[in-house]
C-alpha positions as CSV (number, residue, x, y, z in Angstrom):
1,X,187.8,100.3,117.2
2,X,189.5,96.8,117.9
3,X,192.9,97.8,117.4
4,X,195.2,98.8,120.1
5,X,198.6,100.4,119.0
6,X,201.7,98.6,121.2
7,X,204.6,100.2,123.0
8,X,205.2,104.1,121.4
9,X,203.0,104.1,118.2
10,X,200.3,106.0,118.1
11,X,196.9,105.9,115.7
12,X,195.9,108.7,113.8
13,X,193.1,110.1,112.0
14,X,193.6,112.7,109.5
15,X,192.1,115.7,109.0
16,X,189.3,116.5,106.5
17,X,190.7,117.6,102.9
18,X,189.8,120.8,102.2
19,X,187.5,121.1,99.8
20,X,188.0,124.7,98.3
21,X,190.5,127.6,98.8
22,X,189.4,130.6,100.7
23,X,189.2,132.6,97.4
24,X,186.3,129.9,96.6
25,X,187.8,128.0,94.0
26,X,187.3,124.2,94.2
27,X,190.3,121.8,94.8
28,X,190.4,118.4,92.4
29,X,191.0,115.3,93.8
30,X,194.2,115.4,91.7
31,X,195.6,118.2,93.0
32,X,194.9,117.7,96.6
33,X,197.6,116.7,99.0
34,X,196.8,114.9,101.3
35,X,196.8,117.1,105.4
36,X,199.6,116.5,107.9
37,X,197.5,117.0,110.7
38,X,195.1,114.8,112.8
39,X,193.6,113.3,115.6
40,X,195.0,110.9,117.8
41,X,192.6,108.3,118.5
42,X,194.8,106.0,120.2
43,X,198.1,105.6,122.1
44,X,200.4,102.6,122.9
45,X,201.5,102.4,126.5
46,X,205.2,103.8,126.2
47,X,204.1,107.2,124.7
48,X,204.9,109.9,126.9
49,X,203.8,113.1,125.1
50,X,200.3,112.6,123.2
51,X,197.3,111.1,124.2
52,X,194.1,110.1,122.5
53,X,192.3,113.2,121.5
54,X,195.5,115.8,121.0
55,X,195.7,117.6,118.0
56,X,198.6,116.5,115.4
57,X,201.0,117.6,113.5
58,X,203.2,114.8,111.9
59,X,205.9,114.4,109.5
60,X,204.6,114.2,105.6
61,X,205.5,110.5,105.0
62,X,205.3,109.2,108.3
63,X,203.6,106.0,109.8
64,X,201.5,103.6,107.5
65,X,197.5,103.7,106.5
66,X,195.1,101.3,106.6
67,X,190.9,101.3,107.2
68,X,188.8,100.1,109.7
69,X,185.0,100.5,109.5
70,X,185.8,102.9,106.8
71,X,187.7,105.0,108.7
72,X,191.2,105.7,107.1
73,X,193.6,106.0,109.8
74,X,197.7,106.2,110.5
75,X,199.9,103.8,112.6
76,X,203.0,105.9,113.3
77,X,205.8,106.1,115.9
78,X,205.5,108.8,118.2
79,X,209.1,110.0,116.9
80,X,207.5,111.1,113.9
81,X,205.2,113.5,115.5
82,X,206.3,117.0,114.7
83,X,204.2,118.9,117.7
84,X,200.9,119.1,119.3
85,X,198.2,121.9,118.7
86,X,197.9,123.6,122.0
């Protein structure tokens, strides 16, 4: 990826949707909401607490999406991550 996030924003990658409950019932694109978790993939130079390849947990709204190589990704601040998966 070309893009490299400046001073304390941090790119995202979201989580897979989940395709089915663990009853077995299968989710509609309608009714799915969209995960709050992800993958960094990159880090701008002032962020002290994540890195590229921590696990994510970020407000519900935060950041904004846009694609590259057909890859839908977030831009966010690091203020709006909630925590890291340990």
């Amino acid at each position: 990826m070309g893009l490299k996030p400046l001073n304390d924003r941090v790119i995202v990658k979201r989580k897979e949707e989940e395709e089915k409950t663990a009853g077995g019932i299968y989710i509609p694109d309608s009714a799915k909401e969209k995960p709050q978790g992800g993958e960094v993939v990159a880090a701008g130079p002032e962020c002290k607490t994540v890195k590229a390849g921590d696990s994510v947990l970020f407000a519900k709204y935060a950041g904004s999406e846009f694609s590259v190589d057909g890859d839908e990704l977030i831009i966010m601040r690091e203020d709006d991550i909630l925590g890291v998966f340990a």
